[in-house]
Each structure stands twice: as C-alpha cells, then as structure tokens.
Phi, psi and omega in degrees: 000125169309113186271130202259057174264190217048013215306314170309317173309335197282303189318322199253014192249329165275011195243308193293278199293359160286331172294330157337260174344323188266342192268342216064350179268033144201179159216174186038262183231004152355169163028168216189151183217152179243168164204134200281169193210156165323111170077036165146202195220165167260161165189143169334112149343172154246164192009051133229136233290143186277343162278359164253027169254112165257164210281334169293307173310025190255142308152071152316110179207152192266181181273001158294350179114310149023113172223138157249179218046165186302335183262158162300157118282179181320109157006298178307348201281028181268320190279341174288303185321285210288007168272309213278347167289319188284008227173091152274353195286358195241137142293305172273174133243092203231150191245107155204185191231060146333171182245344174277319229247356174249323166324287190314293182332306190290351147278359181068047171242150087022155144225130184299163183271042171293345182210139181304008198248356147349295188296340167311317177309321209106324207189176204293342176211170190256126187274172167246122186284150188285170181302162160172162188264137229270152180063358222230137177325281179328295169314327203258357170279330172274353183292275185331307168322294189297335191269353188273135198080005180232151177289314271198129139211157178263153176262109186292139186033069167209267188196239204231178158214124176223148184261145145191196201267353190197122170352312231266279190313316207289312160000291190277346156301320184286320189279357147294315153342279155314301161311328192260354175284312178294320160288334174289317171279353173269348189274265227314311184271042127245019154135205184260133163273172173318132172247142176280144163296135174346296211279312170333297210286314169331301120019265190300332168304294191310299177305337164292288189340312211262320177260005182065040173306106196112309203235167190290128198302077146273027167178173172301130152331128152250071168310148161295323200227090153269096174311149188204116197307155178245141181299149189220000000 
C-alpha cells in the first residue's frame, strides 16, 4: 500500500501540474515537478499522463537516490535531487518545455536584461545551460551550474527549470519566464533590442524585493511607496 504522508504536499504538487497544462508552458507528461519534503523530496512520476495523476501516484524519494512506492519517478530526478541539495533557499522544482522559452533553448541563447521583469529570475539574465541527454548526471551538473544566483535557466534544446520557495510561486515564475521569452522573440524581428545595465537591473531587483513585485503573494507586500488616501 502507497504510504500517503505529505499528503497536502501531494495535493498541490498535482494541482500545480494540471495548472501547468492549463497555463500552456507545458504538455501532455511532459515536465516534471518536485517539492522538497523532511529527509528528501516528492516528485512526478515518469509517463504519466497528469490528468490520470493522483496524490498516491506521486514518488517519495530521499536524497541517496532511494524511492518509495509502486510508480518510477521522473527520468529528470537527478537534476531536482541535486538543485534541491545545492539551494537550501528553494523548496520547489519545475520542469516544462514551454514553446517561446524551448524556441531560445534550442539555439542555446539565454534571455538577456532586455526588459527589468527579467531580474524576477535573480539576476541580469536567465542563463541557457549547454545540451547534455535528458535523465543523465552531466544535465543535471549543468542545470545547477547555470542556476546559481538564479531563480530561473532554459536547458539547450530541451525547455525551462525554475525554482521556487512554494508550488504557487515556482508556477508564476515559469509562466513570467515565458512571457519574457516570447517578448524577446519578439523584440528580434525588429533588430537587437536594448539590453538594460547591470546596476540598473540590481536597481530592481532590490526595489522588487522591498515590494514583493511580481511575485506570488506569499507574505504581506512591503512597498517602498505607499499611496495613502487623502482626508476629504
């Protein structure tokens, strides 16, 4: 019998990924998603379909490689195990092959600080990790490599990997992620665009921080500038 402890965690890790499918960055069994848990992580199955995925079929595994239950896990659990060892700052792991942000990927470009919502990623760019085959030690050493200081990196000719502190967040990262890929190919058929400066994007980053900008409501907003109704 599958032992179903995490059980909220299982919920929001199949909850996510039908929000995955419904959002577009990803399809059918595509991707893949983790959520770290006490003495290791939960994670996706492999080839199964996420609307025939339930919270027992979700994949217990320590971080020795180890697994429990009657399912596989994912192909991908080398690169969830080992980010989520490199990144105690993280919780999630999410995987998908979106199609603007795998569009870039498949030429190995990166997207650049062409626009400030950029810096939601950690830093002045979302990098592109080099190729390596899907399941394999090497993919999951270049993932890691690419993801340090960043929320966010595209995988060449594979998809995306984004992190976050809660399903909810790693989500809304990916589907900014995207959006900013799609503007990027899109900015490309009118030439090279502006890329914004370091210290600018820093600039933003900071100011992002203060206000929770962006990002998925997991505590109260602290704006710098607070509008405040006037006596009347």
């Amino acid at each position: 019998m599958t032992d179903l402890t995490h059980l909220p965690q299982r919920h929001a890790l199949v909850e996510t990924c039908l929000a995955m499918n419904a959002s577009g960055i990803n399809q059918g069994a595509s991707g893949n998603l983790s959520v770290r848990v006490e003495g290791g992580f939960l994670i996706t199955p492999t080839s199964l379909p996420y609307d025939e995925m339930t919270p027992a079929d979700v994949v217990e595994m320590g971080f020795d490689g180890t697994y429990l239950g009657s399912r596989r896990p994912s192909s991908e659990w080398r690169f969830h195990r080992d980010i989520l060892k490199a990144r105690p700052d993280v919780e999630v792991v999410l995987h998908a092959h979106p199609t603007f942000a795998t569009a870039l990927a498949v030429h190995g470009r990166g997207i650049p600080s062409f626009h400030y919502m950029v810096a939601l990623a950690g830093g002045d760019s979302i990098r592109c990790a080099p190729y390596a085959t899907f399941g394999t030690q090497e993919l999951s050493d270049n993932a890691v490599a690419a993801l340090e200081g960043r929320m966010a990196c595209l995988l060449a000719n594979h998809g995306m990997i984004v992190l976050g502190k809660t399903t909810k967040a790693a989500l809304a990262l990916a589907v900014e992620v995207e959006a900013l890929a799609r503007q990027y190919l899109y900015a490309h058929l009118l030439g090279e665009p502006v890329i914004l400066p370091p210290e600018e994007i820093e600039r933003v980053a900071d100011k992002m921080r203060r206000m929770k900008y962006g990002q998925s409501p997991d505590g109260n907003a602290a704006p710098e500038d607070t509008a405040r109704p006037r006596n009347v």
